[in-house]
Backbone as numpy.savetxt, mean C-alpha at the origin, in Angstrom:
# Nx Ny Nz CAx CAy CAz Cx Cy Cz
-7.56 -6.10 23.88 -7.83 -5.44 22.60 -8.92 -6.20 21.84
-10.18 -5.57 21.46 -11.22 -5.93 20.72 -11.07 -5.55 19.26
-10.24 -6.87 18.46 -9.73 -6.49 16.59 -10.74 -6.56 15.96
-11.33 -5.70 15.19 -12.30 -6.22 13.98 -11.52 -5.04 12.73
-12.03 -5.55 11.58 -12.04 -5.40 10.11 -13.15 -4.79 9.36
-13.06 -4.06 8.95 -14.46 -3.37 8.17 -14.13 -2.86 6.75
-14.84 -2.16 6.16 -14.26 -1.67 5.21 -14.35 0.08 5.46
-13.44 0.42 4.65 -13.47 1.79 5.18 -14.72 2.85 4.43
-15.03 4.17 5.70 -16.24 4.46 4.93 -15.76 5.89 5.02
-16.36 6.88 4.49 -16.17 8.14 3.98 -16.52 9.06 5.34
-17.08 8.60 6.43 -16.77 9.22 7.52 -15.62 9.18 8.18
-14.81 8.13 7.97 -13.18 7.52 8.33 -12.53 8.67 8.11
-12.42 9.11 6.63 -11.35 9.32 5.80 -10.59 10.15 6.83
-10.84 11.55 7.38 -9.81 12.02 8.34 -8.86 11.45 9.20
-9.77 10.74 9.74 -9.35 9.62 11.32 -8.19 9.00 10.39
-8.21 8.17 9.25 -7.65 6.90 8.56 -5.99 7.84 7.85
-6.24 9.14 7.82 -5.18 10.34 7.05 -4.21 10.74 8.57
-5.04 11.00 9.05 -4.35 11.37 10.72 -3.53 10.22 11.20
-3.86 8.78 11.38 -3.42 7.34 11.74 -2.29 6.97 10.67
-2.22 7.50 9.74 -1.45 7.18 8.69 -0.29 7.92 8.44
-0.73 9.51 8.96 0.75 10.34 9.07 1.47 10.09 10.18
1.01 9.74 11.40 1.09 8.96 12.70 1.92 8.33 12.23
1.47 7.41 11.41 2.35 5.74 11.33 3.82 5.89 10.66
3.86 6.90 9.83 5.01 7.30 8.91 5.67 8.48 8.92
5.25 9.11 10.16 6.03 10.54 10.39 7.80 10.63 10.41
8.44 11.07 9.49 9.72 11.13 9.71 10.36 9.18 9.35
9.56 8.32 9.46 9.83 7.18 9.11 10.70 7.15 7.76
10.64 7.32 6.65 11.30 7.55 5.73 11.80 8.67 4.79
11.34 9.64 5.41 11.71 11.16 4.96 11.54 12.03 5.79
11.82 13.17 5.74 11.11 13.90 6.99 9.74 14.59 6.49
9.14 14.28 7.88 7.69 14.29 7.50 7.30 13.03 6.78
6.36 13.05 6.15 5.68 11.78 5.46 4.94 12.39 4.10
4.40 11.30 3.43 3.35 11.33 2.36 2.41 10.84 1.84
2.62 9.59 3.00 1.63 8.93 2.83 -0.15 9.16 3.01
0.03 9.47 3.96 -1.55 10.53 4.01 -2.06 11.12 2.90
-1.21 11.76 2.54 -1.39 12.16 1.21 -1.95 11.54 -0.16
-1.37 10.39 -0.08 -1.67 9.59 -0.98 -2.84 9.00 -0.78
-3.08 8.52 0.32 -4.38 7.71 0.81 -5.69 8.95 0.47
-5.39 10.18 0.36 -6.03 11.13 0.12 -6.62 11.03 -1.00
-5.53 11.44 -1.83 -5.59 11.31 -3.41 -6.29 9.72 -4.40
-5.62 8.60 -3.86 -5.49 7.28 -4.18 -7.89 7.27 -4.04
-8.34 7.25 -3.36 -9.79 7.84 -3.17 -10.57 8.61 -4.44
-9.73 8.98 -4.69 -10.52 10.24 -6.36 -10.30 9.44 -7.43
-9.21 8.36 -7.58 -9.27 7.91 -8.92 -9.63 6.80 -9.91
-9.76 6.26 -10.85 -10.45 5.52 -10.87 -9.83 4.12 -10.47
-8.62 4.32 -10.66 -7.46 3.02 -10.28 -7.75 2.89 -8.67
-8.68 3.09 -7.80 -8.68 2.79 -6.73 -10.05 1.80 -6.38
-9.58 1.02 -5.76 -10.65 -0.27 -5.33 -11.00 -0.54 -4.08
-12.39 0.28 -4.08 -12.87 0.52 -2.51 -13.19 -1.03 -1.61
-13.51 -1.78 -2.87 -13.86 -2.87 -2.44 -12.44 -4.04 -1.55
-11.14 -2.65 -1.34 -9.99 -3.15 -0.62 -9.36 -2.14 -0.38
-10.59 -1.46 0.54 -10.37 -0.30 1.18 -10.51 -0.79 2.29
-9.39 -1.45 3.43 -10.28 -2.06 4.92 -9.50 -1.30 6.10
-10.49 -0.49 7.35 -9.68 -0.50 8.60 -9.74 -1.48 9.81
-8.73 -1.27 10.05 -8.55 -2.18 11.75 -9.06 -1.69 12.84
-9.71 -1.70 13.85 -10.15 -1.33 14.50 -9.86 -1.63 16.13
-9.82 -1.16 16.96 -9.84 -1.78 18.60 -11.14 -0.35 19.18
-12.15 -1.39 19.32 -13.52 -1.27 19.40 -13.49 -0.01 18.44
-13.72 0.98 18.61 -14.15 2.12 18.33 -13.21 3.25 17.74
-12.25 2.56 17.72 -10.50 3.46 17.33 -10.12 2.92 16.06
-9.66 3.50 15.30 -9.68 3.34 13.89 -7.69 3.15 14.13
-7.00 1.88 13.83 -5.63 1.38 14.17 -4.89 1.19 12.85
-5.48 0.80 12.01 -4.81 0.40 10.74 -5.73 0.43 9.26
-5.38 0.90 8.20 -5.63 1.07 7.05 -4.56 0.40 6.04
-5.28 -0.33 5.03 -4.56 -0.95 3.99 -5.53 -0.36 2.54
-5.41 -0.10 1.81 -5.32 0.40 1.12 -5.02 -0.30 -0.55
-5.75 -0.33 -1.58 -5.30 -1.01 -3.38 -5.64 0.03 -4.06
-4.65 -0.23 -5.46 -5.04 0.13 -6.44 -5.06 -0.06 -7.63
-5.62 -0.27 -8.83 -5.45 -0.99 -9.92 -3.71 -0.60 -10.78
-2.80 -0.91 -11.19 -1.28 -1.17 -11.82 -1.29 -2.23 -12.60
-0.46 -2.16 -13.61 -0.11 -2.67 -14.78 0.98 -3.58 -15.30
1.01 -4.27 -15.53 2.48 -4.65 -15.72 2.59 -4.63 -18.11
4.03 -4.01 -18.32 3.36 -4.12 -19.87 4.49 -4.89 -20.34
4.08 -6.32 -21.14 5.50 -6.46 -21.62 5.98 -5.82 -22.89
6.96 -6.48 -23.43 7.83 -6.01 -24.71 7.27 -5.58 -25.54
5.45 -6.16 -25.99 4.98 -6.20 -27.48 3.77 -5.30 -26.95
4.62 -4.18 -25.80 3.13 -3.12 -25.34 1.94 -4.36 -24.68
1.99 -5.15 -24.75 0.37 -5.67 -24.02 0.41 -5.29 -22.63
-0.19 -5.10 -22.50 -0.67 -4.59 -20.68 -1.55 -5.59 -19.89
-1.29 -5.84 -18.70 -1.49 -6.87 -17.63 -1.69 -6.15 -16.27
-3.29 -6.24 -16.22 -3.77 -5.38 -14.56 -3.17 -6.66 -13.54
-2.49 -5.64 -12.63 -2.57 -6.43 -11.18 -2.99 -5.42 -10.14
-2.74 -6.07 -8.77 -2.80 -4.71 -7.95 -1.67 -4.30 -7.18
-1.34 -2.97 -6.75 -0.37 -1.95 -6.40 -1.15 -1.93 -4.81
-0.84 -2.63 -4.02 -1.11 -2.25 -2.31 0.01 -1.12 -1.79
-0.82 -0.41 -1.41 -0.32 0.25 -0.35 -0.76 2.06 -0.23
-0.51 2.97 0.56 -0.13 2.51 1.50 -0.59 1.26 2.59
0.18 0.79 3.91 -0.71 -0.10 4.99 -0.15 0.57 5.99
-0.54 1.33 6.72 -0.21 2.15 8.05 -0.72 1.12 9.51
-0.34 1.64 10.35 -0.92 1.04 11.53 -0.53 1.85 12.69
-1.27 2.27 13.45 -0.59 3.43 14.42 0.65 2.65 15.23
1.16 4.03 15.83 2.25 3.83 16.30 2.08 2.41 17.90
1.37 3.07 19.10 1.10 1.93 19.77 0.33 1.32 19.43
-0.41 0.63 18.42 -0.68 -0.54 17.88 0.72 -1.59 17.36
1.87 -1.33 16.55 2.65 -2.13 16.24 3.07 -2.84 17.01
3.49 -3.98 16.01 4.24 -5.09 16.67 2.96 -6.20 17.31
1.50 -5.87 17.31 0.24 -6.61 17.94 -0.38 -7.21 16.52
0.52 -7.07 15.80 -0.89 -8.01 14.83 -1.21 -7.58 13.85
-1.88 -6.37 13.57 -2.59 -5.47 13.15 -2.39 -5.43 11.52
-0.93 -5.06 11.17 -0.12 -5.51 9.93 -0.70 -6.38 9.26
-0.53 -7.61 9.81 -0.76 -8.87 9.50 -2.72 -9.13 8.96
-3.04 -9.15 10.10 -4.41 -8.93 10.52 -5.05 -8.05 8.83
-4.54 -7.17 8.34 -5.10 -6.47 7.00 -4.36 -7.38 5.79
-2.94 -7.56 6.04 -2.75 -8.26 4.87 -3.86 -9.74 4.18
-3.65 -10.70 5.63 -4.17 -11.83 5.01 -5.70 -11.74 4.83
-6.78 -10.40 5.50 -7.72 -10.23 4.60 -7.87 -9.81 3.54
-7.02 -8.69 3.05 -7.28 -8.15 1.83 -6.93 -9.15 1.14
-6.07 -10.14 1.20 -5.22 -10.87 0.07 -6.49 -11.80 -0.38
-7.29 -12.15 1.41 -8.47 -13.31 0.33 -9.85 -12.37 -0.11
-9.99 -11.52 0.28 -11.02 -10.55 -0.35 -10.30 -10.25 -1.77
-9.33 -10.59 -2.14 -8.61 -9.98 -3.70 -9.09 -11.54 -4.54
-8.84 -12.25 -3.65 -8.85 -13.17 -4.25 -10.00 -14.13 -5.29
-11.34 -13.31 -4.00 -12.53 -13.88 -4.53 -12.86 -12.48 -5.32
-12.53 -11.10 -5.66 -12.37 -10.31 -6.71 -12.11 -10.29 -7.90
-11.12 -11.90 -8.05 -10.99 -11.82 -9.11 -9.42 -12.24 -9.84
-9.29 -10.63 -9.00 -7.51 -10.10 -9.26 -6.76 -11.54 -9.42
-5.31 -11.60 -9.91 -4.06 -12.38 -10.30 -3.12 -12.48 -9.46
-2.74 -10.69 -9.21 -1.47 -11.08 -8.26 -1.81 -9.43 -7.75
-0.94 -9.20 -6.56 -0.51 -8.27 -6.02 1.03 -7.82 -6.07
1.28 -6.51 -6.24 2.69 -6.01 -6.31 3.07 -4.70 -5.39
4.03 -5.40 -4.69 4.46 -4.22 -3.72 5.94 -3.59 -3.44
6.29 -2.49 -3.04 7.39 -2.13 -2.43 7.47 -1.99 -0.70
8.46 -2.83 -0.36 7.84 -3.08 1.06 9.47 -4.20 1.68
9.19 -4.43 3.07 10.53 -5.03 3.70 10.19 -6.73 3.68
11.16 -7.13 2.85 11.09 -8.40 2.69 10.90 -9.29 3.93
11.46 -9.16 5.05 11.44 -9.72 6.43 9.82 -9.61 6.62
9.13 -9.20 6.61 7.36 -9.08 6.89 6.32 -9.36 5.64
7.21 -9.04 4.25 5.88 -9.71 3.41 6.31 -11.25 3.07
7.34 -11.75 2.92 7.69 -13.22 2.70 6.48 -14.13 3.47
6.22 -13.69 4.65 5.51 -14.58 5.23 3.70 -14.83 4.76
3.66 -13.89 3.73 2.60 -14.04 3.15 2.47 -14.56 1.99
3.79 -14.84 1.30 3.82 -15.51 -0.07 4.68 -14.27 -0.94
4.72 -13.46 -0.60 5.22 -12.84 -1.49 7.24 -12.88 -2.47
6.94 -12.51 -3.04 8.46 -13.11 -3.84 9.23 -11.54 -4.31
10.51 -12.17 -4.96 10.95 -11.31 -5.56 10.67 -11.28 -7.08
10.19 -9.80 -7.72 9.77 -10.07 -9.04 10.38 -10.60 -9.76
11.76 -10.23 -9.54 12.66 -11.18 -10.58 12.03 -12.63 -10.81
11.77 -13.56 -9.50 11.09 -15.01 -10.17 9.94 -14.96 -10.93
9.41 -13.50 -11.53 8.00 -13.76 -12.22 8.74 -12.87 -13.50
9.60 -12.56 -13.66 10.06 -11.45 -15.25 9.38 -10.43 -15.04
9.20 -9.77 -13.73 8.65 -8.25 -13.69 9.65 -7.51 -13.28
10.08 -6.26 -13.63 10.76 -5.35 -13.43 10.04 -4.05 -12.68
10.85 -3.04 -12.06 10.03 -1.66 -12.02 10.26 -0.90 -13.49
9.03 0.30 -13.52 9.80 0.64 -14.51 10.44 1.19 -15.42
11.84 1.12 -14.28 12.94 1.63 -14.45 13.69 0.26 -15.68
13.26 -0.84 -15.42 13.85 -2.04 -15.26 14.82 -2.59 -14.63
14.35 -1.71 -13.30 14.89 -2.39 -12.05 14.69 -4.05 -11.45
15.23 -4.47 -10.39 15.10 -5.57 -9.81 15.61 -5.30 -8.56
15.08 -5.60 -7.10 15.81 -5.65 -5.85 14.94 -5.97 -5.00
15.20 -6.07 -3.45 14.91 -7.30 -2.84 13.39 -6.56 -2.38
13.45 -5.67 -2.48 12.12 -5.08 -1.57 11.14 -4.71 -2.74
11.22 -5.30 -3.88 10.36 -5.16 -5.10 9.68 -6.27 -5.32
8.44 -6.75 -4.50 7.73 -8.31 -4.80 6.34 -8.30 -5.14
6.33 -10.00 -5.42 4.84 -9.77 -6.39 4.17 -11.05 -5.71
3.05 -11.25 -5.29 2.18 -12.68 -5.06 1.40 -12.70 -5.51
1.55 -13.91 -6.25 0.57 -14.81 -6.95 -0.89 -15.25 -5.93
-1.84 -14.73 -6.59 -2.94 -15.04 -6.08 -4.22 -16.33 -6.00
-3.54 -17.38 -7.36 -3.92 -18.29 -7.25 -2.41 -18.98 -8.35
-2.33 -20.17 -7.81 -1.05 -20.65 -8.78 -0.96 -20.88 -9.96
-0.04 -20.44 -10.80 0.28 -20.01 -12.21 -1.14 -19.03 -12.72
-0.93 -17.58 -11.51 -1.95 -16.75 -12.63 -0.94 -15.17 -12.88
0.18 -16.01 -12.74 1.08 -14.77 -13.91 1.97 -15.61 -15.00
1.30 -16.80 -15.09 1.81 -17.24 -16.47 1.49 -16.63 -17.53
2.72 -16.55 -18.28 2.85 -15.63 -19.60 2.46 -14.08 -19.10
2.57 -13.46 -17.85 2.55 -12.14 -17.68 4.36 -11.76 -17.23
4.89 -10.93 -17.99 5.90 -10.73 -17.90 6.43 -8.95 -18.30
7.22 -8.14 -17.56 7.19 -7.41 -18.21 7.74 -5.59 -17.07
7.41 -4.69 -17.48 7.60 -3.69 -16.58 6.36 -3.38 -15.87
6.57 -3.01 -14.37 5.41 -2.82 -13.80 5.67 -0.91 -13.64
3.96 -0.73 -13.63 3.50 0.63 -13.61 2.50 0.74 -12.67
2.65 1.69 -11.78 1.68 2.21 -11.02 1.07 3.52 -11.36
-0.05 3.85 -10.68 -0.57 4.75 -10.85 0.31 5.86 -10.79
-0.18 6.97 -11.27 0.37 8.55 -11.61 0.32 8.84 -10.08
-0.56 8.32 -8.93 -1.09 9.20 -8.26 -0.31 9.13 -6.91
0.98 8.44 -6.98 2.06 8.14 -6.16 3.30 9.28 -6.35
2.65 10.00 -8.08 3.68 11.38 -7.89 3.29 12.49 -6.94
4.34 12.80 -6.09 3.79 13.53 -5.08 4.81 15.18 -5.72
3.77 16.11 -5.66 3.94 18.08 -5.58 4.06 18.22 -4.75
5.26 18.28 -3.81 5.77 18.94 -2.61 5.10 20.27 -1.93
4.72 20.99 -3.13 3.90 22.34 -2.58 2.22 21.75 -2.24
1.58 20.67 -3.00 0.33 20.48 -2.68 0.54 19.61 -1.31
1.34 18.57 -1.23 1.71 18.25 0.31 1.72 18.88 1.28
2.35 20.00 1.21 2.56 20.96 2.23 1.39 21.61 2.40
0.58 21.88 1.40 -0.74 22.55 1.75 -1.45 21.52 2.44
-1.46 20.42 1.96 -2.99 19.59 2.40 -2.39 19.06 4.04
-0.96 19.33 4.43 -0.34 18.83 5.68 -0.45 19.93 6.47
-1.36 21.00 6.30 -1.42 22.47 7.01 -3.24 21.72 7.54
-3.68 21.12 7.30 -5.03 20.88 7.97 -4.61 20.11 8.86
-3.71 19.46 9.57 -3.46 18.65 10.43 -2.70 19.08 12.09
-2.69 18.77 12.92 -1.80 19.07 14.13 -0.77 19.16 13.48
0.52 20.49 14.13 2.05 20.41 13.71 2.87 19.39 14.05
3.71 18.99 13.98 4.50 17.64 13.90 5.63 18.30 13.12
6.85 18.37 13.88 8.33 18.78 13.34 8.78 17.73 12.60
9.48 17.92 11.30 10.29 17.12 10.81 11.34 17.21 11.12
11.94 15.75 11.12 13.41 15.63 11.37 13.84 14.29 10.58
15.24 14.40 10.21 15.97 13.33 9.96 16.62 12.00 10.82
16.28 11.24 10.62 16.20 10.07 11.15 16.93 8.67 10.55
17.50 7.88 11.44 18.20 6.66 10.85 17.22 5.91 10.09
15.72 5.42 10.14 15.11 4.95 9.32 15.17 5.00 8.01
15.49 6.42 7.71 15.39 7.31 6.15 16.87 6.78 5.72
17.69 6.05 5.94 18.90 5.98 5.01 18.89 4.39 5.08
């Protein structure tokens, strides 16, 4: 396998929507949405091309990671940009080779010389820990719901740069998904049956 990293370009976008419903078909719902999002997440302004990257094996487009600008606000309304990763897809026979990995620890130092503070994700603690990532609870971030739980984490991008940031985190609008516009924009693609699956519970 020949890995390289690029950033993603506007001839991708199909290939990178196709690889991505691939990666999450029936995985946590039936059918997926993520495609979708990676769709949408592209039009707005909360999106940061400059951590827009695919994976590649030579000429095959394997994995997409994906940012977007999110908020965290505390008590007295002040608002605090971080970034909201995700989706990170990776095709199906690609997993388990790397690939995952391989996008995280670039985007994290391409974020890093960007600028950005921290990153915040929803995601399986067993695979982001190994990148630094925590549970928000050790930083006073909530979802916000003013939730707390284990698959809700945040990394610090250089040490103490969420001092004195504390508060509810907000993501973009553009993670609300219209079931009827899904279904339309999932009619340009090959059919793929949904089904229910042990993943989803």
């Amino acid at each position: 396998m020949n890995r390289s990293i690029r950033l993603e370009n506007q001839n991708d976008f199909r290939n990178v929507e196709n690889m991505t419903r691939e990666a999450f078909w029936n995985l946590y719902r039936p059918g997926c949405v993520e495609h979708f999002i990676i769709h949408k997440i592209r039009k707005i302004s909360a999106f940061i091309k400059e951590l827009d990257f695919v994976a590649c094996d030579e000429d095959i487009i394997v994995g997409n990671i994906i940012y977007s600008k999110a908020r965290v606000v505390n008590k007295n309304k002040e608002e605090f940009e971080v970034l909201c990763m995700g989706p990170l897809g990776v095709l199906p026979t690609y997993q388990g080779k790397g690939i995952g990995t391989l996008l995280m620890k670039h985007s994290i130092k391409v974020a890093k010389t960007l600028g950005f503070n921290a990153i915040v994700i929803f995601g399986n603690p067993n695979f982001y820990h190994r990148f630094g990532f925590k549970n928000a609870k050790e930083y006073n971030i909530q979802t916000s719901l003013g939730a707390n739980f284990e698959a809700f984490m945040v990394l610090e991008l250089y040490e103490g740069s969420l001092k004195g940031i504390s508060g509810k985190y907000y993501e973009d609008s553009v993670f609300e998904i219209d079931n009827e516009e899904l279904n339309i924009f999932d009619k340009q693609f090959p059919y793929k049956e949904k089904r229910i699956t042990d993943t989803q519970f």
